[in-house]
N, C-alpha and C positions, 0 to 999 in steps of 0.2 A: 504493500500500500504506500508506506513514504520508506525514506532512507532514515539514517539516524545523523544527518548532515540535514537534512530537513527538520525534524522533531530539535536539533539544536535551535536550527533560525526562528523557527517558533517560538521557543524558549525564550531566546534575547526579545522574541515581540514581547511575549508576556510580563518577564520582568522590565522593559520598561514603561509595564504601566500600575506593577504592582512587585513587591518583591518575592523571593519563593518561600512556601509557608512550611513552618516547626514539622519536622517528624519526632515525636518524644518518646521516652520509654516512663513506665510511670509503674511506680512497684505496686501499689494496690491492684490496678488489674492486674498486673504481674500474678499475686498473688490470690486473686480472684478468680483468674484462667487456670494456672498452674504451669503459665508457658512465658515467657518471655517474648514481650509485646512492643509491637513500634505503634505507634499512632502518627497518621497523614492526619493533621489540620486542616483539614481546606473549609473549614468553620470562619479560620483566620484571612479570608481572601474577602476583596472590598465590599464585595457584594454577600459576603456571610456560605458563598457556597462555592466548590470546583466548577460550575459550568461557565465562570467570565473569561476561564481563557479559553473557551470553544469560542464565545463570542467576539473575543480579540480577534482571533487568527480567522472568523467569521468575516468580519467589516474590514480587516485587513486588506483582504484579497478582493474583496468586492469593492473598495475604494479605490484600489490600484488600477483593476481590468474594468470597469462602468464608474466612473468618478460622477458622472453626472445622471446617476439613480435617484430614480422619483421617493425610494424611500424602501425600509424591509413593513415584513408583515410577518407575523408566527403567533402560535398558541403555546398556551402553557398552564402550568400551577404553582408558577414564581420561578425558580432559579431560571430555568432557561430564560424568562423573560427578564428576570431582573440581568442578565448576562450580558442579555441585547443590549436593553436596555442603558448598560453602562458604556457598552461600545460605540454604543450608536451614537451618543451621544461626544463621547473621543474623539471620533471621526466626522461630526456635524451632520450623522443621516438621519433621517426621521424613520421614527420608530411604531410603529402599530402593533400591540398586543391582546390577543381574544386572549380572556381566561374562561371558568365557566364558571353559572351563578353559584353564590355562596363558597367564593374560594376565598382563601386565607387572605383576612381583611390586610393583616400586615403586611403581607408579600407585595398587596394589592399599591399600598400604601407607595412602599420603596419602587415597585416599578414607576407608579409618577412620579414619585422625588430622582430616580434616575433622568427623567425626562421621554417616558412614553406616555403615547396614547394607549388611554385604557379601556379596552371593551369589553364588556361582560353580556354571555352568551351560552345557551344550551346547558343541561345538567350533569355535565360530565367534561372532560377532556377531550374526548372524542370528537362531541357534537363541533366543540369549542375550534376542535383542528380542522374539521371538514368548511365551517362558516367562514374561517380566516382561507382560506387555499380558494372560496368562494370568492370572497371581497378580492385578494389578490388580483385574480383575471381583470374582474371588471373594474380596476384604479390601477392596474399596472405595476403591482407591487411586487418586489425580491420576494418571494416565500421560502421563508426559512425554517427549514424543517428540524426536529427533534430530534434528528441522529444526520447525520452527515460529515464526509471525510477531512472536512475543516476543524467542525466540530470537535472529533475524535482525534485530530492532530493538538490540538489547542490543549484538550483535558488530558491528552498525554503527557503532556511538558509536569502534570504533579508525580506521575508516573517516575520518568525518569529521573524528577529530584528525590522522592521517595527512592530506587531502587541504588543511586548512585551513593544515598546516604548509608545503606542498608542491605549489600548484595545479598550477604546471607540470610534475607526469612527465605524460609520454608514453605509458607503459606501465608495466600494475600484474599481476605476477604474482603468484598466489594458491593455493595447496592447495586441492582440494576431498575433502573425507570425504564427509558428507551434504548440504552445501552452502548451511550457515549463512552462514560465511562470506564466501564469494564473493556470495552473495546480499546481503549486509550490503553489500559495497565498491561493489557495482551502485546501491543504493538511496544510498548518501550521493553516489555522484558524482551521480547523475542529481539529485537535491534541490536539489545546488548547480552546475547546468548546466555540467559540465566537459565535454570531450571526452576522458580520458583512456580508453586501452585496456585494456580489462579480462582479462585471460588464465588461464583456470583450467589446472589443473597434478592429472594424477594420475599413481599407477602404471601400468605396463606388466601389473604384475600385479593390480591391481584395478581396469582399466577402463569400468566401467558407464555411466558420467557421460559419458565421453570417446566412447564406442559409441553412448551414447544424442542426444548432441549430432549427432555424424553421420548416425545414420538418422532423426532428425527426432520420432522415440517412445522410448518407454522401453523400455530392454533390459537384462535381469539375465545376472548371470555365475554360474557356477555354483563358484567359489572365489575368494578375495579373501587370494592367501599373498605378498604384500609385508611385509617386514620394517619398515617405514613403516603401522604401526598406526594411524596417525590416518588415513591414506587406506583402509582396508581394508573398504570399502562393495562387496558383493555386489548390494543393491537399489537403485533412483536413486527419490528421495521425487520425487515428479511436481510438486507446484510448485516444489521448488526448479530441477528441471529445466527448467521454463517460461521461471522467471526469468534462469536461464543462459543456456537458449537466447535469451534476447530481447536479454541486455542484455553476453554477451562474446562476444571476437570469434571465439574459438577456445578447444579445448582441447588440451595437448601433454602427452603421456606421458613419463615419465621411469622408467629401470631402476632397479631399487635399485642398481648398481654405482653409478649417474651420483648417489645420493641421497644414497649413504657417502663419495663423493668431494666432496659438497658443502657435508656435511657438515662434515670437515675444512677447506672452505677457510674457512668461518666459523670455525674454531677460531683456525686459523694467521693469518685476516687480522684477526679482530677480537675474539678469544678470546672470541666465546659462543659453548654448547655450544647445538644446535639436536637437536631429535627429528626424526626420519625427516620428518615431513608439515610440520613447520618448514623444512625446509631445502631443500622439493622447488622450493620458488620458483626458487629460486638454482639448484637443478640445470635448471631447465625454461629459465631466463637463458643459461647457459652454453652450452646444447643450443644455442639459436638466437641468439650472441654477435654473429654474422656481422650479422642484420638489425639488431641494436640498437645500431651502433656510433655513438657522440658521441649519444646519446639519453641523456633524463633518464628513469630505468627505477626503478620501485618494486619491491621484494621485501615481502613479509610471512612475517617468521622467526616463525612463528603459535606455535611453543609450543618449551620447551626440556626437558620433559618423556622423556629415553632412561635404561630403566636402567644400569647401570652393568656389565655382564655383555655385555647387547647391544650397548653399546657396542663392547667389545674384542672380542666374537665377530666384528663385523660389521665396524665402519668400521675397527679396526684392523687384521683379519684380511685385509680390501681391501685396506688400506694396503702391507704387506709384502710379498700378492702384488702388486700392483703395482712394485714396487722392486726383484722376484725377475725380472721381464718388462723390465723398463726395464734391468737390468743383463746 
């Protein structure tokens, strides 16, 4: 797909518009896992999540080859948008983002403080992407889709600061939404010939990736109601699928119970706050604690992005019944 002379010059995009974020090691999980843990902050990136440098290397390329673009258009449930968003605004393009109704007021929020137009549309994600690829045609706008080779060149560059700091994990758990990401951590390890294991990570409740890995084709679900918004993909984009399936070893579901409990324990062990699709690593670690014990195990806390409502709806509301069960 790219060279590793390419994922560099990306790289230099990236940091010069943001520097590269903390990989830690942190003994409470340490000692929580039983394995020896790095953490990717991409919590710590301007926009609160990994996908601003899809968006970088996004409006990069599309400023160099169309300079005189009427503007982009895409859907989302925040990060991707808030990504554009920031770019777009770098680069002085105008920004059009469908979300769908009742998405995360705060995400909502920061995509206008980036400087996009905000639309709210359809009850899902889905609806939200077919309406914008609609508007597109007829206003003549860039449509800028959820997974794409810019994209995954862009969120590679956390990749290759993660593995250059770190050669030796053994295993790298990942979120996948639409499957920038995990595509991204495929491409830099293979670039710089590691062996490390690559694990994608979704919900129970928005499986398609996880479906689709097992039967070998693509397979959609017909709702996507995890509370873990950055995973809430209904449809699996077919090459990122490809590239899943070629280059991880597996993928393991996690509940939202196992996601607000994972939440918390990044609170309590290393006090960042993680969003749902941030913190499913660590719940997908915990799930299988047993095989990774005294391993060198990577997590990617992909974004810190939860509003502040769902927070205490969710992970606190876990929290208390749990402690009503345990007593």
């Amino acid at each position: 797909m790219f060279s590793l002379a390419e994922l560099e010059r990306a790289q230099q995009i990236v940091h010069a518009a943001m520097p590269p974020t903390a990989a830690h090691t942190w003994p409470l999980l340490a000692e929580r896992l039983g394995a020896d843990v790095v953490v990717k902050h991409e919590n710590h990136t301007p926009t609160g999540a990994f996908k601003v440098r899809g968006g970088l290397i996004y409006l990069d390329r599309l400023k160099r080859e169309r300079p005189g673009t009427a503007g982009i258009i895409s859907a989302t449930t925040g990060n991707h948008g808030q990504s554009l968003a920031f770019a777009a605004s770098r680069y002085g393009v105008p920004a059009t983002i469908y979300v769908p109704l009742g998405n995360s007021v705060e995400k909502n929020r920061a995509m206008r403080a980036f400087g996009a137009n905000l639309v709210e549309h359809g009850t899902d994600f889905q609806i939200a992407r077919e309406e914008a690829a609609r508007r597109a045609v007829r206003d003549g706008l860039e449509l800028v889709p959820s997974f794409h080779p810019d994209l995954v060149l862009g969120v590679a560059t956390y990749a290759l600061e993660l593995f250059r700091a770190a050669r030796d994990l053994e295993t790298l758990y990942v979120p996948i939404g639409q499957g920038s990401g995990i595509s991204g951590c495929i491409l830099a390890r293979d670039l710089l010939g590691l062996k490390t294991e690559i694990v994608g990570v979704q919900s129970t409740e928005a499986p398609s990736y996880a479906l689709s890995f097992a039967a070998g084709t693509l397979v959609k679900t017909n709702s996507s109601n995890t509370r873990a918004d950055g995973m809430a993909t209904r449809v699996p984009d077919e090459d990122a699928l490809a590239i899943i399936r070629k280059g991880a070893s597996r993928i393991v579901q996690v509940t939202d119970a196992e996601i607000a409990a994972a939440i918390r324990s990044y609170w309590m062990d290393t006090h960042n706050l993680a969003e749902g699709a941030g913190a499913a690593s660590l719940a997908a670690a915990l799930q299988e604690k047993a095989r990774l014990r005294g391993k060198r195990v990577g997590l990617i806390l992909s974004g810190g992005n939860i509003d502040f409502e769902l927070f205490r709806t969710w992970v606190m509301t876990d929290a208390v019944a749990e402690k009503v069960m345990v007593a």
